[in-house]
C-alpha positions as CSV (number, residue, x, y, z in Angstrom):
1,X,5.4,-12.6,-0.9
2,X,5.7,-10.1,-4.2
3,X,4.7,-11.7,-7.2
4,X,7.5,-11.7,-9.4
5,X,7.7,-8.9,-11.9
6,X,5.7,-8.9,-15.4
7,X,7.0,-8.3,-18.1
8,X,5.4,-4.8,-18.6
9,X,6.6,-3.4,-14.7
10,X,10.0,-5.0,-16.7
11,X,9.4,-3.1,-19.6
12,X,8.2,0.2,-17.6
13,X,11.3,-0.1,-15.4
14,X,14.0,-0.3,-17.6
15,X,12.5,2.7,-19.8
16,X,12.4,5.1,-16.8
17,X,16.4,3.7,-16.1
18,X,17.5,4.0,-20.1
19,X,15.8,7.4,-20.3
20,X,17.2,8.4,-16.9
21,X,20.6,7.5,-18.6
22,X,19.7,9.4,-21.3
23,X,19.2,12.4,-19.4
24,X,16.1,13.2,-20.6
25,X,14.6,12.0,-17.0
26,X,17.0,14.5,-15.1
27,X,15.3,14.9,-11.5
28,X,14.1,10.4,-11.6
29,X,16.0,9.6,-8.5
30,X,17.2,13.1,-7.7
31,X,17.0,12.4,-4.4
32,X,17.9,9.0,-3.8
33,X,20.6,7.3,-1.8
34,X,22.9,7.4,-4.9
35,X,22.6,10.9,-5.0
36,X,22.2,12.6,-1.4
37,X,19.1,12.7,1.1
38,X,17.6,15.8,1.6
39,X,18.4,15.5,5.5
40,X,21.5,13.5,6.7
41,X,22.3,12.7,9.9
42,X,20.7,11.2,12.4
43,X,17.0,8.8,12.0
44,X,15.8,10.3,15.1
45,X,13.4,12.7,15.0
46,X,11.6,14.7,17.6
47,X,8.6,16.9,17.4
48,X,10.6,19.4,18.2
49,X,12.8,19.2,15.8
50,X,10.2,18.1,13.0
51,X,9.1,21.6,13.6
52,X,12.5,23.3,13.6
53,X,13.1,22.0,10.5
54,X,9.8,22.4,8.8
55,X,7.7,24.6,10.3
56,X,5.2,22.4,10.6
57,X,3.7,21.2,13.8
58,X,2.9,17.8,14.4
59,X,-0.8,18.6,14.6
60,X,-0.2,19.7,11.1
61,X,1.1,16.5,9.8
62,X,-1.4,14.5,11.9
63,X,-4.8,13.8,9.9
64,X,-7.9,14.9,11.4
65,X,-11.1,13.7,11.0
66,X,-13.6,16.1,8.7
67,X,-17.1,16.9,9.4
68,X,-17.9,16.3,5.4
69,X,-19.5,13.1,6.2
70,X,-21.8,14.4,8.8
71,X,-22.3,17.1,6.6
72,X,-24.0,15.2,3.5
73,X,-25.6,13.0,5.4
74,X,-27.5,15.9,7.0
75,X,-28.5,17.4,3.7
76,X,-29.4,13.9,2.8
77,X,-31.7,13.2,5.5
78,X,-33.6,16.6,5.2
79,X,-33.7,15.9,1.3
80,X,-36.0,12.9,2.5
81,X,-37.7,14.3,4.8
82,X,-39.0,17.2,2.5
83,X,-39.6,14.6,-0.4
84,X,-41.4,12.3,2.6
85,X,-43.7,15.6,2.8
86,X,-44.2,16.7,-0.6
87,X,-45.1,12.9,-2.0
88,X,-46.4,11.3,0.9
89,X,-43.9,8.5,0.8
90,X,-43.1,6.9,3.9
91,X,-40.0,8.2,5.2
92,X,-38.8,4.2,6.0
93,X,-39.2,3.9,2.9
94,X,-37.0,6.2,1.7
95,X,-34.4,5.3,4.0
96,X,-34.6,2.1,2.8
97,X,-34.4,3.2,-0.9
98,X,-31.4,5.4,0.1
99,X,-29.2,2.6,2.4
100,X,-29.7,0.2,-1.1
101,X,-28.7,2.4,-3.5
102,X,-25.5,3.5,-1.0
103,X,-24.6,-0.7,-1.5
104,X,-25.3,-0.9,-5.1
105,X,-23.2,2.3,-5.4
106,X,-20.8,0.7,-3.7
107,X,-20.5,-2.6,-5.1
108,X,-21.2,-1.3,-8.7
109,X,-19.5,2.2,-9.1
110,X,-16.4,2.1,-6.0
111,X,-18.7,4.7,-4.3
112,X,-18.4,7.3,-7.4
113,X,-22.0,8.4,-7.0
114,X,-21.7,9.3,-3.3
115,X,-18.0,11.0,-3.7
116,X,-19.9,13.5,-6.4
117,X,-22.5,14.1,-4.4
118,X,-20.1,14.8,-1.0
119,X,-17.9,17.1,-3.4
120,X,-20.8,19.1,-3.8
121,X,-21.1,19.9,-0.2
122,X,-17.4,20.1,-0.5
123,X,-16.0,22.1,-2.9
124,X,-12.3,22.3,-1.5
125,X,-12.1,18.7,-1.2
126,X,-10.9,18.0,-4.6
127,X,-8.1,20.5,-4.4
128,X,-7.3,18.6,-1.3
129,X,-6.7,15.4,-3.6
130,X,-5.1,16.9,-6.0
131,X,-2.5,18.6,-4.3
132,X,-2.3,15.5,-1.7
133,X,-1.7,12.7,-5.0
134,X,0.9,15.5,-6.4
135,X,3.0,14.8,-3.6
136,X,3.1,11.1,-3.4
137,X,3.5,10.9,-7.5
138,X,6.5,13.5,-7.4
139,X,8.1,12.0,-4.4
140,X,8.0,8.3,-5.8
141,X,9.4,9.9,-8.6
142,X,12.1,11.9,-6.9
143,X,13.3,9.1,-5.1
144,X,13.7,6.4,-8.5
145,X,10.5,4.7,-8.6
146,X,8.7,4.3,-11.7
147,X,5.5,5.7,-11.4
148,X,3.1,3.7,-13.2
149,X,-0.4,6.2,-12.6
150,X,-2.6,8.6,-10.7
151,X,-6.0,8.8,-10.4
152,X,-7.9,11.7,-8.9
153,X,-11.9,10.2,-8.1
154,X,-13.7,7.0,-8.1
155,X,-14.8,7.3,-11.6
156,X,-11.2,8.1,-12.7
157,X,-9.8,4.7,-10.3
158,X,-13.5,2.7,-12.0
159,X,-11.6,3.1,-15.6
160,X,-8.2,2.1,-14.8
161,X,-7.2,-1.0,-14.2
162,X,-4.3,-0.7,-11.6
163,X,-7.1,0.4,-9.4
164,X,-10.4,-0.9,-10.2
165,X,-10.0,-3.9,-8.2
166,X,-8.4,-2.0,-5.2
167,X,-11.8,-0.5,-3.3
168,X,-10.2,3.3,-3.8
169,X,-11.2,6.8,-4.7
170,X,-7.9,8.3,-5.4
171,X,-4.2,7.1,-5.6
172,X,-0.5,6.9,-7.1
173,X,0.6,3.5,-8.4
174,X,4.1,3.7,-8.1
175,X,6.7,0.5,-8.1
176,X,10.1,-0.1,-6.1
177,X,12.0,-2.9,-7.9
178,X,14.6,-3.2,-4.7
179,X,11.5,-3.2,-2.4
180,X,10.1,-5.7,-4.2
181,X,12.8,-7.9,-4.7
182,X,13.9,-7.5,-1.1
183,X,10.6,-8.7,0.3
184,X,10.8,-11.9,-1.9
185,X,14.0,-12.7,-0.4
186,X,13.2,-11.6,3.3
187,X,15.6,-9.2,3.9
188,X,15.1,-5.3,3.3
189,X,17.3,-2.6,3.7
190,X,16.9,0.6,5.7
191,X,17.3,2.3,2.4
192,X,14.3,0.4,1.1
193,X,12.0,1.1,4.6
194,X,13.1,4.9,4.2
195,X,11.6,5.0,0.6
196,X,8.9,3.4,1.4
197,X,8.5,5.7,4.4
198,X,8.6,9.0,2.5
199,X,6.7,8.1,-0.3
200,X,3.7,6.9,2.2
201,X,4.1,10.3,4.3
202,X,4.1,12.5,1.2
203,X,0.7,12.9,1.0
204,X,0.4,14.3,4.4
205,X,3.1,16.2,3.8
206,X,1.6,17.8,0.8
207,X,-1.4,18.7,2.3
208,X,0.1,20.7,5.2
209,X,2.6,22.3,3.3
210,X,-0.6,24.0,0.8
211,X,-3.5,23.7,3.3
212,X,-2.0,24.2,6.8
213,X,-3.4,20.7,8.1
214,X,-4.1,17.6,6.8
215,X,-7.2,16.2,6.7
216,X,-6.8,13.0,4.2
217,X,-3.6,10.5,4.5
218,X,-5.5,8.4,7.6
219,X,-5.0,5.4,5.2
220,X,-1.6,6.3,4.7
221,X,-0.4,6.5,8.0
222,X,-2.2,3.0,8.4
223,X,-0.5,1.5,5.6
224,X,2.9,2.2,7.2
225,X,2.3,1.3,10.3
226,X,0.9,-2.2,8.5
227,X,4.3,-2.3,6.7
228,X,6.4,-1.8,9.4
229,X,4.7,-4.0,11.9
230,X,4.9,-7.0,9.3
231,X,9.0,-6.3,9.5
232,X,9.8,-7.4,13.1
233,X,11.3,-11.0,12.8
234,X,12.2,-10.8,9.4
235,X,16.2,-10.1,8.3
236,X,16.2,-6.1,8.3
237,X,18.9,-3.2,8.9
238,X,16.7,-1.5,11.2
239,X,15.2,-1.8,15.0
240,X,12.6,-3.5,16.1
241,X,9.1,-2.0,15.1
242,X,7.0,-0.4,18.0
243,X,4.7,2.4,18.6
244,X,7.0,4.6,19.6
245,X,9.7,3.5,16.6
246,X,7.0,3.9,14.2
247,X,5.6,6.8,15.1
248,X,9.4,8.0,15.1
249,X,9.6,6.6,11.0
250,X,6.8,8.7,10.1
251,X,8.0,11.4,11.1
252,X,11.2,11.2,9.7
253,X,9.6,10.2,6.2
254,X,7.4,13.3,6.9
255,X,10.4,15.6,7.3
256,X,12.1,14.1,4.1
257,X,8.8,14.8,2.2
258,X,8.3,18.1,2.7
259,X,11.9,19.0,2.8
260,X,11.8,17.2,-1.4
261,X,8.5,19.3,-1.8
262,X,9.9,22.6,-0.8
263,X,13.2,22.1,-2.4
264,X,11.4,20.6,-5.6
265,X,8.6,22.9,-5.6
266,X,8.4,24.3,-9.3
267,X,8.5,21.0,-10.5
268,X,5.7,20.0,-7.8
269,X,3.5,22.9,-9.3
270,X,3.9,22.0,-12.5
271,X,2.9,18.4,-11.6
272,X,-0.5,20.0,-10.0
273,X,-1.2,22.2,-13.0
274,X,-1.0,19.2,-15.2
275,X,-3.4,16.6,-13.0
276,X,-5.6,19.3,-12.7
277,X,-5.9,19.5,-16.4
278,X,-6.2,15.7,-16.7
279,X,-3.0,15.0,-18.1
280,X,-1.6,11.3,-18.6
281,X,1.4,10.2,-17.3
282,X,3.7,10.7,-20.0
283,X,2.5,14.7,-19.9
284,X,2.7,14.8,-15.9
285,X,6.6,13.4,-16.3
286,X,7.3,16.1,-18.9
287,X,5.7,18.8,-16.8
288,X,7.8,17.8,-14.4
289,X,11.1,17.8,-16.1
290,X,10.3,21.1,-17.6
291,X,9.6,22.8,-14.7
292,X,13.0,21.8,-13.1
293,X,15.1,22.6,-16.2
294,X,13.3,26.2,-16.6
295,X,14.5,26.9,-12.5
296,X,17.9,24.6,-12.9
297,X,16.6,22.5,-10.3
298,X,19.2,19.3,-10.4
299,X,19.9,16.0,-8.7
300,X,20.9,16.2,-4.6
301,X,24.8,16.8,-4.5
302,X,24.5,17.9,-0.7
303,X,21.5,17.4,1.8
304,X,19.6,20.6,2.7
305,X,20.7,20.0,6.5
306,X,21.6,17.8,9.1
307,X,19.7,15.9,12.3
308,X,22.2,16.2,14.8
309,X,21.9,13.6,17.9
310,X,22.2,16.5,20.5
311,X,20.5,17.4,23.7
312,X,16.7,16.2,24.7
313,X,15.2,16.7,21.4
314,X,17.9,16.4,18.7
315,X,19.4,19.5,16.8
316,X,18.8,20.8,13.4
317,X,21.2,22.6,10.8
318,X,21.8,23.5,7.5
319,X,25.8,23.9,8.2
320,X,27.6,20.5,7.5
321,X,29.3,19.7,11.1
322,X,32.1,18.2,12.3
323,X,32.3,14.0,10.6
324,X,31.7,12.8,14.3
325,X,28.8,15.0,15.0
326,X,27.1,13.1,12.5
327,X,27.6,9.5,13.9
328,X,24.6,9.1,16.7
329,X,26.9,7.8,19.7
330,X,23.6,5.7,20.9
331,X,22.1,2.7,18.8
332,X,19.0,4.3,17.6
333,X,16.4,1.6,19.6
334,X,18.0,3.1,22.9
335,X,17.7,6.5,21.8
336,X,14.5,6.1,20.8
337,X,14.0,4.3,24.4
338,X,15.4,7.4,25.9
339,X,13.2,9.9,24.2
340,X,10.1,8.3,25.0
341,X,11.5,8.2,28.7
342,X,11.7,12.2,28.2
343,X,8.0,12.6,27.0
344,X,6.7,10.7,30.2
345,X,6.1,7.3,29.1
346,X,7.3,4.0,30.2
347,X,9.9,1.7,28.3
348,X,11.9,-1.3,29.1
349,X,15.2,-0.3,27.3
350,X,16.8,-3.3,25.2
351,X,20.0,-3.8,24.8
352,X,21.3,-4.9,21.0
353,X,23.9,-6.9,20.5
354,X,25.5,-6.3,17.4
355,X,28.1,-9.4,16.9
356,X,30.4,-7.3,13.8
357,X,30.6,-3.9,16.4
358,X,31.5,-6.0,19.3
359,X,33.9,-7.9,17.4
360,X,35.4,-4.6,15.8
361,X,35.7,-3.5,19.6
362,X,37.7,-6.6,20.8
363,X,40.3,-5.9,18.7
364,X,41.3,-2.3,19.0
365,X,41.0,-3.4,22.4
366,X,43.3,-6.6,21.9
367,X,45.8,-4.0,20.4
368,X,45.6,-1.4,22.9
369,X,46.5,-4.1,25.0
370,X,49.5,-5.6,23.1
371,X,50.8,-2.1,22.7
372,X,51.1,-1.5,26.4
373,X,52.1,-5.3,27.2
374,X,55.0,-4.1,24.9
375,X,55.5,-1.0,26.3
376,X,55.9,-2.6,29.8
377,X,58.3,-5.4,28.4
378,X,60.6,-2.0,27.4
379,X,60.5,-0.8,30.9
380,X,61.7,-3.7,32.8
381,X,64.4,-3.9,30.0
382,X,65.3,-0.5,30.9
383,X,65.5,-1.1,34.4
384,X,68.3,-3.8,34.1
């Protein structure tokens, strides 16, 4: 269970929403269900179509594993070795040395000291941050949750205290009221999983957009599939959480983030430019808002395009279609059921019964009937 809010997420909350009203805060919720999503349609989303619409493959959006690690401990060990030589210090003993300094710098600093020294065998890493926490903190921010900060490094996270206590490098504190409040009352909305989704996948997103893979956003993907595993038995909108539905979510909050970053983009750069340059919140918001007034970037009025639920793999467009073209004629557990059956894997299909549908259905039916009981009745009338 959420604590309930404090008085300063209060505070923070309701000065995003007056300012929003103000419109000083033009592009805070841009993009959220009051305004438009920047892909309608359908929540089912393929590979295949991920890529149609993105241009983005899914080895691109899945995080690999970097050799940075291997890499500094290698120029760590022959650092030893050489000082083993030159002083005549047993080499256990340095290893010794260098394993309880890697604690104390853990317990003491949030690893800091080891992050510098890996950044100097890494140089590109920190861009990799940057642009990957740009995402996530313009995202949040796109879809109407307050942002409350960003750090960049350990040192930065050791200093601030939404994150000292948190065990993390780098990270964007951002806070979803409805979320929040929905959790304390056991029952979310989809609108409140999407949110959640796309803010989680933005990261990834981010990085493959700028980078062409990502290599961070291993903890993200974990986080979600934490949060949607903890949903099954609890009062939700939304189907039961598996692998396969899970997987399905994160690439559907994938596709939304990159879709916001590309569409947003000026205002994403000018987000960058500003962490880069150590900015604090208040500056990063107005970089922001600058940057989408000087290219007339506006609130969603109409998504970008449209997941259709055609053929094997789903369709994409950027034409609006036909209203029914846009109502998947399968519940989307069974047509998640199916595509899975498509890749090759095995699945026991469920059927769901939805008591308002089948309710809905029994009386059109009940009328159809009455209609051509009447009918009938006319006939025989007829007849004498």
């Amino acid at each position: 269970v959420f604590p309930n809010i404090s008085p300063a997420r209060h505070e923070m909350t309701q000065m995003y929403k007056t300012l929003a009203e103000l419109d000083h805060l033009r592009l805070f919720g841009a993009t959220s269900y009051q305004a438009q999503p920047m892909a309608a349609g359908s929540h089912i989303v393929t590979p295949v179509l991920l890529q149609q619409a993105t241009n983005l493959t899914m080895t691109a959006l899945t995080p690999q594993p970097t050799n940075n690690l291997f890499i500094a401990g290698f120029f760590l060990a022959l650092a030893e070795s050489f000082t083993s030589i030159a002083t005549g210090i047993d080499i256990n003993a340095l290893v010794v040395s260098t394993l309880t300094a890697a604690f104390a710098d853990r317990v003491l600093t949030n690893g800091a000291i080891f992050e510098t020294f890996i950044k100097l065998f890494s140089p590109g890493i920190q861009k990799k941050i940057l642009r990957h926490e740009a995402g996530h903190f313009l995202c949040a921010y796109l879809l109407g949750c307050p942002v409350e900060g960003c750090v960049l490094s350990a040192w930065a996270a050791l200093k601030d205290s939404r994150f000292d206590k948190r065990q993390v490098s780098a990270g964007t504190s951002f806070f979803d009221p409805q979320l929040s409040d929905q959790i304390n009352r056991a029952q979310l909305t989809r609108g409140s999983i999407d949110r959640y989704s796309i803010i989680v996948m933005a990261g990834i997103a981010a990085e493959a957009m700028n980078f062409g893979r990502a290599d961070g956003g291993a903890g993200d993907e974990m986080a979600l599939v934490a949060f949607l595993s903890q949903l099954n038995g609890q009062r939700t909108t939304s189907p039961p959480w598996n692998d396969i539905s899970i997987r399905n979510q994160a690439r559907w909050g994938a596709l939304q983030a990159v879709l916001m970053l590309q569409h947003y983009k000026p205002s994403y750069e000018a987000l960058v430019d500003a962490l880069e340059r150590g900015a604090d919140l208040g500056e990063c918001i107005y970089a922001i808002e600058s940057a989408g007034r000087t290219h007339g970037l506006m609130p969603m009025n109409e998504p970008l395009g449209y997941i259709l639920d055609k053929g094997p793999y789903g369709e994409w467009t950027t034409e609006r279609p036909a209203t029914d073209d846009l109502i998947a004629p399968k519940t989307e557990e069974r047509k998640i059921q199916e595509q899975n059956l498509l890749d090759g894997a095995e699945s026991k299909e469920v059927l769901v019964f939805n008591r308002d549908e089948s309710l809905d259905k029994l009386s059109q039916y009940r009328k159809l009937v009455e209609e051509r009981l009447e009918n009938i009745n006319k006939e025989l009338e007829d007849l004498k």
